[in-house]
N, C-alpha and C positions, 0 to 999 in steps of 0.2 A: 215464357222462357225461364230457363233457372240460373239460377246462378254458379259460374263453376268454383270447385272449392279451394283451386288454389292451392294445393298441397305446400309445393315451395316455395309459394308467395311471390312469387316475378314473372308470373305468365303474363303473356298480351292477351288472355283470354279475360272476356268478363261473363258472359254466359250464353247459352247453347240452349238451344229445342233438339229433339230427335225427334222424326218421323219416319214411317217403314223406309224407304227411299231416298231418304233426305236428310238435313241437318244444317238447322241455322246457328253460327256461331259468331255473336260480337266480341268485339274487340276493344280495350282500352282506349286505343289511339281513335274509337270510330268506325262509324261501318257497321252493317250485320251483312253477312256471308251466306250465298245458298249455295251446298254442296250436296250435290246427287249421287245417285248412283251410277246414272246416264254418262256424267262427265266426269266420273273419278278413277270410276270400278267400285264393284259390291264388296271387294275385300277391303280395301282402302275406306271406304267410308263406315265398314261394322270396327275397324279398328281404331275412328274416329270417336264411333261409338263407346265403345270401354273406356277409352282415355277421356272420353268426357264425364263418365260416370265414375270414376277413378279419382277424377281430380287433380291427376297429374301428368304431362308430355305433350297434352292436344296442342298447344303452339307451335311446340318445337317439331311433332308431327307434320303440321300443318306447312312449316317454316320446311323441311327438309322432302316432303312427299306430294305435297298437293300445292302448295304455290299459289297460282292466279289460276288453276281451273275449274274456281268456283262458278255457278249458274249465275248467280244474280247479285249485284250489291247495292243494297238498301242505306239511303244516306240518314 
């Protein structure tokens, strides 16, 4: 996993994998997240994509778009 960069400095994100389909994102509070494409949509999770490569919004994305329709959560 990587780490994300944090632009703002007050994300709940702490770092992310992308894979073609996929995308695992941890979290401050805890948790890693699997987000598909199966259960998001493919435009929702390539714009997860950007924003995690960015370094900045994926939370608030995450927090306003996607919610609990992640695949899997890993304790």
């Amino acid at each position: 996993m990587r780490d994300y960069k944090n632009l703002q400095g007050q994300s709940g994100v702490k770092r992310y994998a992308i894979a073609d389909d996929a995308m695992l994102v941890e979290f401050n509070r805890g948790g890693i997240y699997l987000y598909t494409a199966a259960m998001i949509g493919e435009e929702k999770l390539e714009q997860m994509k950007q924003l995690a490569e960015i370094g900045q919004g994926l939370n608030t994305f995450i927090s306003r778009h996607v919610d609990q329709a992640f695949s899997h959560r890993f304790d």
